[in-house]
C-alpha positions, -999 to +999 in steps of 0.1 A: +235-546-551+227-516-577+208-488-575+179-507-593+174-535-566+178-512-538+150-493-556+128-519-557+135-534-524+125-501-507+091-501-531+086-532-520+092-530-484+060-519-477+045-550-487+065-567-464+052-551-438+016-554-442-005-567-413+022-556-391+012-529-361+038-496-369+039-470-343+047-436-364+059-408-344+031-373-359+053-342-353+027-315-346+048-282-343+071-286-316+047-315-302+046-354-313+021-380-307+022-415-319+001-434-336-004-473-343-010-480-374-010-507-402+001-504-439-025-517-459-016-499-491+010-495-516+004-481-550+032-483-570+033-466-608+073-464-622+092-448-595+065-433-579+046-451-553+022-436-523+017-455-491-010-454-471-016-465-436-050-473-415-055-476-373-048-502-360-079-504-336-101-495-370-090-506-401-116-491-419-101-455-416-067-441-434-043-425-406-014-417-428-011-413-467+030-409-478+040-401-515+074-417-522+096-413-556+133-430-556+124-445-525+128-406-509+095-390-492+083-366-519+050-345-526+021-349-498+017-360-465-017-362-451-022-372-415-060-378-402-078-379-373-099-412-359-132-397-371-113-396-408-110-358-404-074-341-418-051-328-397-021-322-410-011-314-447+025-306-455+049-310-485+077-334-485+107-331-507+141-351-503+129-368-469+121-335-459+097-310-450+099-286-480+072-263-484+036-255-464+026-274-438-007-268-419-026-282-391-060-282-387-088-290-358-110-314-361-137-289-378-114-280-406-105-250-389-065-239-398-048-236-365-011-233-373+005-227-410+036-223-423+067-229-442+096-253-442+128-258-454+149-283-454+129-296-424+133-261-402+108-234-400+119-206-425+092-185-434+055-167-426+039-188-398+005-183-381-005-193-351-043-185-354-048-206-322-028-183-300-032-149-322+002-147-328+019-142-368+058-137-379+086-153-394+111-177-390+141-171-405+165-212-402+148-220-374+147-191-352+119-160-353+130-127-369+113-097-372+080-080-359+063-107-344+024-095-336+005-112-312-026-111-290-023-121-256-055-137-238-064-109-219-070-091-259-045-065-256-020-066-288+022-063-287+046-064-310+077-084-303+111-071-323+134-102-330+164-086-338+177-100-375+211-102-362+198-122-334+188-152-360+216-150-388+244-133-368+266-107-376+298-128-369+311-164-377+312-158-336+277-156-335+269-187-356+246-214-343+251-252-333+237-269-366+227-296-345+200-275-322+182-260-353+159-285-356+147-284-321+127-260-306+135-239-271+166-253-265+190-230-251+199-207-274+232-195-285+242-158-272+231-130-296+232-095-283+201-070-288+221-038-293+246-045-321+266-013-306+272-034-272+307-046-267+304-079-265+335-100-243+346-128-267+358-150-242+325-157-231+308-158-264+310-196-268+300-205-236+268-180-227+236-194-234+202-183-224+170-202-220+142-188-245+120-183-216+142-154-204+150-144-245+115-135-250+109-116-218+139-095-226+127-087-262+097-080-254+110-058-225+133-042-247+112-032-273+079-031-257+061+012-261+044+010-230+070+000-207+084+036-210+054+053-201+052+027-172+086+035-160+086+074-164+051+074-141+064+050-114+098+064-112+088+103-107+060+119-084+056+152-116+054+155-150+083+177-152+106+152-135+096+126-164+119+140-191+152+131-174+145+097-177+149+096-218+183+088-211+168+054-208+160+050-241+170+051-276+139+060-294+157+062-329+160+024-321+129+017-306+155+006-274+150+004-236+184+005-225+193-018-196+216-037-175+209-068-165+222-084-134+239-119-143+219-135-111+186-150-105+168-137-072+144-147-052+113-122-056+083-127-041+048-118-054+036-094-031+028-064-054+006-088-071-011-102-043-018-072-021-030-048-054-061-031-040-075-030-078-082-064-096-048-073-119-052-060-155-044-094-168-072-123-165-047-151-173-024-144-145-051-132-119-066-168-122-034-185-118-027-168-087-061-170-077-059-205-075-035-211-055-019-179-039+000-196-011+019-219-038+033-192-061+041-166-028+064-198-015+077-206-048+088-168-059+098-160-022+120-190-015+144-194-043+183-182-037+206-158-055+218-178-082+243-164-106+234-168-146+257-148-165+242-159-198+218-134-188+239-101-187+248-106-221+219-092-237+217-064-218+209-033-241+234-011-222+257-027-192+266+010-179+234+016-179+218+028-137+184+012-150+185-027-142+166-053-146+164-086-124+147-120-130+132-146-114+136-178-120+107-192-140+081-209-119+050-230-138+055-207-171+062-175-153+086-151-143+092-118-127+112-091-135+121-065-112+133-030-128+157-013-102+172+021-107+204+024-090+220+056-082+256+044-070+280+064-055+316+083-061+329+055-045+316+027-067+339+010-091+316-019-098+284-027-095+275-053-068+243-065-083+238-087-054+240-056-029+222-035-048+187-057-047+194-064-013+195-029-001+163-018+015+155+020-001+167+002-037+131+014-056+122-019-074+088-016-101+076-049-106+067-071-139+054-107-139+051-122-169+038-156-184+048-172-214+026-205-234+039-237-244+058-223-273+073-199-248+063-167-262+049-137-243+012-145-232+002-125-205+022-093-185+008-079-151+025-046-144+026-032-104-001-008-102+014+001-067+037+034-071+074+024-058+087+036-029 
């Protein structure tokens, strides 16, 4: 068969298929929802042809319109809702997504817009929905990434570059995973100054849920201001803790314990003040009992994929998750102060130990698993 019948079989196939009921799989983000349809259209002029596709359950309205050229998905794709309204415009190129592709509500209103390559996110994107703007650099965010959480209060997430393109062949990613979103992520460290153990390179991953707690903790101003209050009882006593922090970099410098441990909620539930943050308040409103049992009954697991991004492993500051319960997760920040005797840290030991000062952080993340919402212990630490 040559390279002209296959051509025209694949013009024509369309035409075969009229009358027939086609599911079509709409990829909305990192979302998909199908829709059954039936190809009632070709239009075919030289090598170009454009398909087009109505409901099934109402013929009388388009669903899908497909621009084809060599028998390869080219130029625009136009997806519509029921009532006829668009919903998603993007640019095709090679059987790809190449090029901008933006999805609107049903009032025309541009919810999410941005650019692909080579079917991956690699560009500006804007999720108006959720506040939040940045890049993607193959795949994975880089840069400032500025967001608005619901509660109105704005932060600026630091991907480092590194992070997305690595500075290695060790640190390059599974091509498989970067066309699927939150998967676990291959390990990239924070600090580029960190010695990182190669043997464990390959193996660490980390799920994104915990990546973008740990940038935003890392890079976040007002977690130093927060620390410096709740660790000292003066002013004076507040300079000695710049050791915890690189401010040429912009740097919290932390360990982090390679163990999950069970936290509770109590600084959050027993606040004598209202939390700061609306999104999480009303979640644990709702059902307080639920997320006390969840937090509180969990075990010490170990996760060393965790420990590899700390910003600092020597460092006395450490920080310890949760696991993530229903979107959220707690991080407690424990300063340890070990003694002459210590050659190791027993991360295990030192949470368990009843004068350890812990200062408390919950935070909860959307469906795209970004930063929402942060509550931060109002309580001073013992």
């Amino acid at each position: 068969m040559n390279l002209k019948t296959i051509i025209l079989f694949l013009l024509l196939l369309p035409s075969l298929l009229l009358g027939q009921v086609v599911e079509e799989k709409i990829q909305i983000d990192t979302n998909f929802i199908t829709y059954k349809v039936i190809y009632k259209d070709t239009l075919v002029k030289g090598v170009f042809s454009k398909r087009v596709a109505v409901f099934a359950d109402d013929t009388s309205t388009i669903a899908i319109e497909k621009n084809y050229s060599y028998g390869l998905q080219v130029g625009f794709y136009k997806v519509y809702y029921p009532t006829g309204k668009l919903m998603i415009a993007s640019i095709y190129g090679y059987n790809m997504k190449n090029g901008d592709w933006t999805y609107y509500n049903e009032n025309g209103v541009i919810l999410i817009k941005g650019i692909y390559k080579d079917d991956i996110k690699h560009g500006y994107w804007a999720y108006r929905f959720l506040k939040c703007y940045g890049r993607y650099k193959k795949g994975k965010k880089v840069g400032n990434w500025k967001c608005r959480n619901t509660d109105g209060g704005k932060y600026i997430t630091k991907y480092p570059s590194m992070y997305f393109s690595g500075i290695t062949d060790l640190f390059k990613t599974n091509k498989n995973n970067t066309k699927e979103a939150n998967l676990p992520i291959e390990k990239q460290p924070i600090n580029n100054e960190v010695t990182q153990n190669q043997d464990s390179i390959t193996e660490a991953k980390i799920d994104t849920f915990y990546l973008s707690a740990i940038t935003y903790l890392a890079r976040n101003y007002y977690i130093r201001n927060r620390i410096k209050i709740q660790f000292t009882e003066k002013k004076k006593e507040r300079k000695a803790y710049d050791k915890y922090f690189d401010y040429s970099k912009d740097l919290f410098l932390f360990d982090i314990a390679p163990i999950t441990v069970p936290t509770g909620l109590a600084p959050f539930l027993t606040e004598k003040e209202p939390l700061k943050s609306s999104k999480i308040d009303s979640i644990l409103t709702l059902n307080p009992a639920k997320y006390r049992q969840a937090f509180s009954e969990t075990e010490f697991k170990p996760n060393n994929s965790l420990q590899n991004y700390s910003t600092k492993p020597s460092s006395t500051m450490i920080l310890y998750f949760s696991e993530v319960i229903d979107n959220m997760v707690r991080v407690d920040i424990v300063e340890h102060k070990p003694s002459e005797n210590d050659k190791e840290k027993n991360y295990e030991e030192i949470y368990r130990n009843p004068s350890a000062r812990k200062y408390a952080i919950l935070i909860h993340f959307n469906n795209l698993k970004d930063v929402e919402s942060v509550e931060y212990q109002q309580q001073k630490v013992n």
